[in-house]
C-alpha positions as CSV (number, residue, x, y, z in Angstrom):
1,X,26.0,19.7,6.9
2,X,29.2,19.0,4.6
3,X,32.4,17.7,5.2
4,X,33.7,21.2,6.5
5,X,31.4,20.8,9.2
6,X,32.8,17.2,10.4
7,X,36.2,18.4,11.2
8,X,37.7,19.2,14.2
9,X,40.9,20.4,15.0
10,X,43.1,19.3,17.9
11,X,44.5,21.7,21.0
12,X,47.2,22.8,18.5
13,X,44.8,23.8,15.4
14,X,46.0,21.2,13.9
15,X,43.0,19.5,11.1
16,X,42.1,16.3,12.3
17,X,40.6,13.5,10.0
18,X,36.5,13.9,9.7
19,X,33.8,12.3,7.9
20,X,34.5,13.0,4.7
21,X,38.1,11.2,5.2
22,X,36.8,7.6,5.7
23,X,36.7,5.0,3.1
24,X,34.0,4.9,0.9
25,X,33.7,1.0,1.3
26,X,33.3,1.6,5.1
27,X,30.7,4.2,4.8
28,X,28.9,1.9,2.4
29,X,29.0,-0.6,4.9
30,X,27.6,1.7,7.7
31,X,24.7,2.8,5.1
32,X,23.5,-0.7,4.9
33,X,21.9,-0.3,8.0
34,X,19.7,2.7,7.4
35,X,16.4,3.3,6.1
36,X,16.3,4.2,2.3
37,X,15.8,8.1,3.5
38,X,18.1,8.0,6.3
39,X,20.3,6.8,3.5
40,X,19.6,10.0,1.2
41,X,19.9,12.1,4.4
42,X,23.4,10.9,4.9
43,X,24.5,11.5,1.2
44,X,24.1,15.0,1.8
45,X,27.5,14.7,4.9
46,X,29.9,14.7,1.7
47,X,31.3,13.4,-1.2
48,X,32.3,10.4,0.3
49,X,29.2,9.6,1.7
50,X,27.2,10.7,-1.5
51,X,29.5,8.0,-3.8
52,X,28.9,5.4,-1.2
53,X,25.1,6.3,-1.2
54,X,24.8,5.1,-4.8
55,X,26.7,1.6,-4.5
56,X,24.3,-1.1,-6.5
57,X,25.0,-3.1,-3.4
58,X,23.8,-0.7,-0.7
59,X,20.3,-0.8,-2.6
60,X,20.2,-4.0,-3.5
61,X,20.2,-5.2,0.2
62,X,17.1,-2.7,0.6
63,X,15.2,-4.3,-2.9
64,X,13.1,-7.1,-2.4
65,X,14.4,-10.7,-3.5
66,X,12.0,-10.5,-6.8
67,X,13.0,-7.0,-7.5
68,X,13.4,-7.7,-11.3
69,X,10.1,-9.3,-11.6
70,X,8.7,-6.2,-10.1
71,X,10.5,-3.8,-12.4
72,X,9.2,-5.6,-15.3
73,X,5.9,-4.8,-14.3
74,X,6.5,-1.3,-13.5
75,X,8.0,-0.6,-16.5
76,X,5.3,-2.7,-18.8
77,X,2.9,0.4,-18.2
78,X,5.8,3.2,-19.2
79,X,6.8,4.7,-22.4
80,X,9.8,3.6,-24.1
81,X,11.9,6.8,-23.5
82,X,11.5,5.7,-19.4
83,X,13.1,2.4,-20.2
84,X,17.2,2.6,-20.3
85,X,18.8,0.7,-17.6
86,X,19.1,1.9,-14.2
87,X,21.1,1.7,-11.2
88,X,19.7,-0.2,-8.2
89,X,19.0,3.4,-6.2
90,X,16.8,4.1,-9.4
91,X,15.1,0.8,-9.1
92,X,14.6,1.3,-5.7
93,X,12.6,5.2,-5.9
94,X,10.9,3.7,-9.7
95,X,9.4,0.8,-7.6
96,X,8.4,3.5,-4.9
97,X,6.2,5.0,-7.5
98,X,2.5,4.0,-7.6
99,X,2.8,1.6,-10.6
100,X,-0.9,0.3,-12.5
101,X,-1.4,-3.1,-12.9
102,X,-4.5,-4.2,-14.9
103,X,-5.4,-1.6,-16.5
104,X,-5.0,0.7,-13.6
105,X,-7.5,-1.5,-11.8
106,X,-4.5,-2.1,-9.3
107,X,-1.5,-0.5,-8.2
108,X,1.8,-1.6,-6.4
109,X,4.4,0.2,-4.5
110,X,7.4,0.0,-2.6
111,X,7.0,1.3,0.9
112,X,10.4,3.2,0.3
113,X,10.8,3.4,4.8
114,X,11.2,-0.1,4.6
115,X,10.9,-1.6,1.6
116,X,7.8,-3.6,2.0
117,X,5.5,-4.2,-1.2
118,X,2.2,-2.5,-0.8
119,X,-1.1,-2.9,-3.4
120,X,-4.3,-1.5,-3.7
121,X,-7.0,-2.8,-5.6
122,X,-9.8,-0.3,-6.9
123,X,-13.7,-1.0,-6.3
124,X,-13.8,-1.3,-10.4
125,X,-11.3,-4.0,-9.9
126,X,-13.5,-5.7,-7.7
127,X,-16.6,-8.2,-8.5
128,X,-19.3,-6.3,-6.5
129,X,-22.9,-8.0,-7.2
130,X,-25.3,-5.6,-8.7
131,X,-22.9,-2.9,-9.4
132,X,-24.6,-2.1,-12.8
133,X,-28.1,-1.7,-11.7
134,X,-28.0,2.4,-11.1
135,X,-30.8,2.1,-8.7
136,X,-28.8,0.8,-6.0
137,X,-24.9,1.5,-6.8
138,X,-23.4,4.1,-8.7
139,X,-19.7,5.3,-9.2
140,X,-18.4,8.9,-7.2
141,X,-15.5,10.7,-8.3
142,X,-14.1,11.7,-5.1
143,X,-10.5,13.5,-3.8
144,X,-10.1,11.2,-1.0
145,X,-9.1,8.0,-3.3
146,X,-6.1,7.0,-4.9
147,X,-8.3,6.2,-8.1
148,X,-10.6,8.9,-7.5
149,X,-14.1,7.0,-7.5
150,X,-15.5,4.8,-5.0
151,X,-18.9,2.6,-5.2
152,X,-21.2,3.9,-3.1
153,X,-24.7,2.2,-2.0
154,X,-27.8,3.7,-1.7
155,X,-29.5,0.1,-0.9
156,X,-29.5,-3.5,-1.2
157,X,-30.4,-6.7,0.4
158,X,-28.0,-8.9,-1.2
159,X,-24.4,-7.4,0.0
160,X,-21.2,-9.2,-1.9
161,X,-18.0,-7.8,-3.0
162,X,-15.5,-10.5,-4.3
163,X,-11.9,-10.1,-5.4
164,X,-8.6,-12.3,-6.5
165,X,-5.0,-11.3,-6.8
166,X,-2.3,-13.2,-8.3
167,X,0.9,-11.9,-7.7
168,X,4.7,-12.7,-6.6
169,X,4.6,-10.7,-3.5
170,X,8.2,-10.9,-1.6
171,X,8.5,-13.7,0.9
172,X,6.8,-12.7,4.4
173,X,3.2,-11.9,5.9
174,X,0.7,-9.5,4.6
175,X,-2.8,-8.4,6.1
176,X,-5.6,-7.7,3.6
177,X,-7.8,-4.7,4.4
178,X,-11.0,-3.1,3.0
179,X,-11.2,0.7,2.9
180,X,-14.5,1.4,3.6
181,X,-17.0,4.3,4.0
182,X,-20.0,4.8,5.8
183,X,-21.4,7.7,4.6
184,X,-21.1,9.9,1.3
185,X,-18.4,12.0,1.4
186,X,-18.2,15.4,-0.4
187,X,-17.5,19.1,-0.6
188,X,-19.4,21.7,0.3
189,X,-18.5,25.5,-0.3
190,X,-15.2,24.2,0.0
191,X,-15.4,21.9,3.4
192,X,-15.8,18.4,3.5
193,X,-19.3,17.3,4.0
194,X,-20.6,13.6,5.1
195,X,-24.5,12.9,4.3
196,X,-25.5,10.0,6.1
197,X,-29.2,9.7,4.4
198,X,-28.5,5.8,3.5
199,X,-26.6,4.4,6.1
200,X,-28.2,1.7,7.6
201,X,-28.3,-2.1,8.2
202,X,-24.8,-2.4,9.4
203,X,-25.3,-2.4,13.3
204,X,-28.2,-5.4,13.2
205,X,-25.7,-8.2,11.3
206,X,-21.8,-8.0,11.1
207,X,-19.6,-8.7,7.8
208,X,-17.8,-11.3,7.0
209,X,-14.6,-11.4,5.3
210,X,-13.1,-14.3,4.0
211,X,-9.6,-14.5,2.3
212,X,-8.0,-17.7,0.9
213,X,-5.1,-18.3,-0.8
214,X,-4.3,-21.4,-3.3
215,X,-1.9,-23.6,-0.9
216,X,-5.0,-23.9,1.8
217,X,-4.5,-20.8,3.9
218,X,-7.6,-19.4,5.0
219,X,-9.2,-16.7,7.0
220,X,-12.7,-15.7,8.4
221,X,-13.5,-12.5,10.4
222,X,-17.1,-10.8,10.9
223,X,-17.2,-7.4,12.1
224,X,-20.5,-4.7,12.9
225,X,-19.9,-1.1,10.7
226,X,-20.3,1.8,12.3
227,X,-18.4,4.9,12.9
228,X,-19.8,7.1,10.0
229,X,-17.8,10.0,8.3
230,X,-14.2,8.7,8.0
231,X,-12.6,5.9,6.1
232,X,-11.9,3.1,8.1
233,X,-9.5,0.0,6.8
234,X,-11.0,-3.4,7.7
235,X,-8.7,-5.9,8.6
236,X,-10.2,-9.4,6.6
237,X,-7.2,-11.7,7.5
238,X,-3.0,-12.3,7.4
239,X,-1.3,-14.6,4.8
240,X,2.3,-15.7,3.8
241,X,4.0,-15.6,0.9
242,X,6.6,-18.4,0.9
243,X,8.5,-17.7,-2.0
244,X,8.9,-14.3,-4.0
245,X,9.4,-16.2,-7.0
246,X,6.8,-18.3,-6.9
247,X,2.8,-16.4,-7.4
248,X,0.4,-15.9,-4.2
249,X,-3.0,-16.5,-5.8
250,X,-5.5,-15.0,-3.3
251,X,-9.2,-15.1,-3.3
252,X,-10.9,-12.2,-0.7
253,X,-15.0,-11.3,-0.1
254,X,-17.0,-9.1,2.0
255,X,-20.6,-10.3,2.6
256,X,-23.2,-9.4,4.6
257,X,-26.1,-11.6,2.7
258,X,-28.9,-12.0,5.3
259,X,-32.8,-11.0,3.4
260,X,-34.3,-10.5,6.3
261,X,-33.1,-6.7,6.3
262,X,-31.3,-3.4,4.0
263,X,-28.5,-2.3,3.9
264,X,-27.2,0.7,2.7
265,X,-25.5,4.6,2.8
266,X,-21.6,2.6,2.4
267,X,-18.8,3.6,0.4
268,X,-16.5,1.3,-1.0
269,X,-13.1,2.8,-1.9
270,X,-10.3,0.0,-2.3
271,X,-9.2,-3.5,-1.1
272,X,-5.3,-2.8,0.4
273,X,-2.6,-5.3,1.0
274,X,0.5,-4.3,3.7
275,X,3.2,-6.3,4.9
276,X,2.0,-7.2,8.4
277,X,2.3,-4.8,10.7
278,X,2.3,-1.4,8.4
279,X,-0.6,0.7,8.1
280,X,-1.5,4.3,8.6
281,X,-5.2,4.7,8.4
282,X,-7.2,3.7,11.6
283,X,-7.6,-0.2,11.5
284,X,-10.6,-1.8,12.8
285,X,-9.6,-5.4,13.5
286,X,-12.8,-7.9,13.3
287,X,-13.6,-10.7,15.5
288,X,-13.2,-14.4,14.5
């Protein structure tokens, strides 16, 4: 729809003002309470609308406080040809990108609806305890992970996957998840396939998860497995950020260290962090 389309005309034909007659400042000001694509949607009503649509301070009320401090990480990882300067709306859809942090070991993102941070943490950035001994764990390349290899278990009796973060996440609460796995997923003459040969253990003790950050806060959660054949996220605990300027250190684990029995048949794809509230895999929550 363009600007032809928002005129009317009066009960004389005569051309009334539309849409594309308002003053850009006043559009801008209506844009500030959109979405980032409802935003983008509406640049496409006219010109008007499209120079108001790229005002620095239209995006900059979308960016999060730290935005800066996130840029210069995104743009550590990039060639030199990606870095001129950019306009706020370009910050906005470069932060929206999945950008690698240690070593692609972890990636961050901009939720571009509403302009939450999001980050994901691969298993190989994870401290999983007998990872290198191939007669229990081994690596597989997979389509259904953003870093295209989980860990998968065949057996163990000693369960313990540990992890830290230390990042300047935007000022609010986040919820730590585990993507998880039971089962081996794969293909098979082109259709997915789950085998389900080493799954076992997980119903006779529950997980625990355990996050803690650096100023004291704390969470514990235990939760039984089960539901084999789809990747489930995990929810391990909240936290709050205080200040974006200032770095969330953040210790996490997953455990499930009782002797007395296996477990096994478990793939484990990612450790994911949301602002509270967003998530759109099925979420298990876990008991205290």
């Amino acid at each position: 729809m363009g600007a032809g389309a928002s005129i009317v005309k009066d009960l004389e034909g005569e051309l009334e003002a539309g849409l594309g007659d308002l003053p850009e400042s006043c559009v801008a000001e209506v844009l500030l309470h959109l979405h980032a694509p409802e935003i983008c949607g509406a640049a496409r009503l006219s010109r008007t609308f499209r120079a108001a649509a790229s005002a620095d301070f239209v995006w900059e009320a979308k960016l999060p406080e730290n935005y800066a401090y996130l840029l210069e990480l995104a743009r550590a990882e990039r060639s030199s040809c990606e870095k001129g300067r950019l306009c706020l709306k370009e910050v906005y859809f470069w932060l929206c990108r999945p950008n690698p942090l240690d070593g692609g070991n972890k990636i961050f993102w901009l939720e571009k609806n509403r302009g939450g941070i999001c980050m994901s943490i691969s298993s190989k950035g994870l401290l999983i305890t007998g990872i290198d001994d191939r007669r229990y764990w081994n690596y597989v390349s997979t389509d259904e992970s953003r870093f295209h290899e989980v860990a998968y278990l065949q057996q163990t009796w000693w369960f313990e996957v540990d992890g830290e973060v230390d990042f300047r996440f935007p000022a609010g609460t986040y919820s730590l998840f585990f993507r998880l796995h039971l089962g081996r997923p794969a293909k098979k003459f082109g259709r997915r396939i789950c085998s389900s040969d080493h799954v076992h253990g997980w119903d006779i003790k529950p997980v625990q998860f355990q996050l803690s950050t650096l100023d004291g806060q704390n969470a514990t959660s235990h939760c039984y497995l089960d539901e084999p054949g789809r990747w489930i996220l995990y929810h391990a605990g909240d936290f709050v950020a205080e200040n974006s300027n200032v770095s969330t250190k953040l210790k996490f684990s997953m455990t499930q260290i009782d002797c007395t029995h296996t477990k096994g048949g478990i793939c484990i794809d990612s450790v994911l962090i949301y602002p509270k509230g967003f998530a759109h895999e099925k979420i298990f929550t876990c008991y205290s």
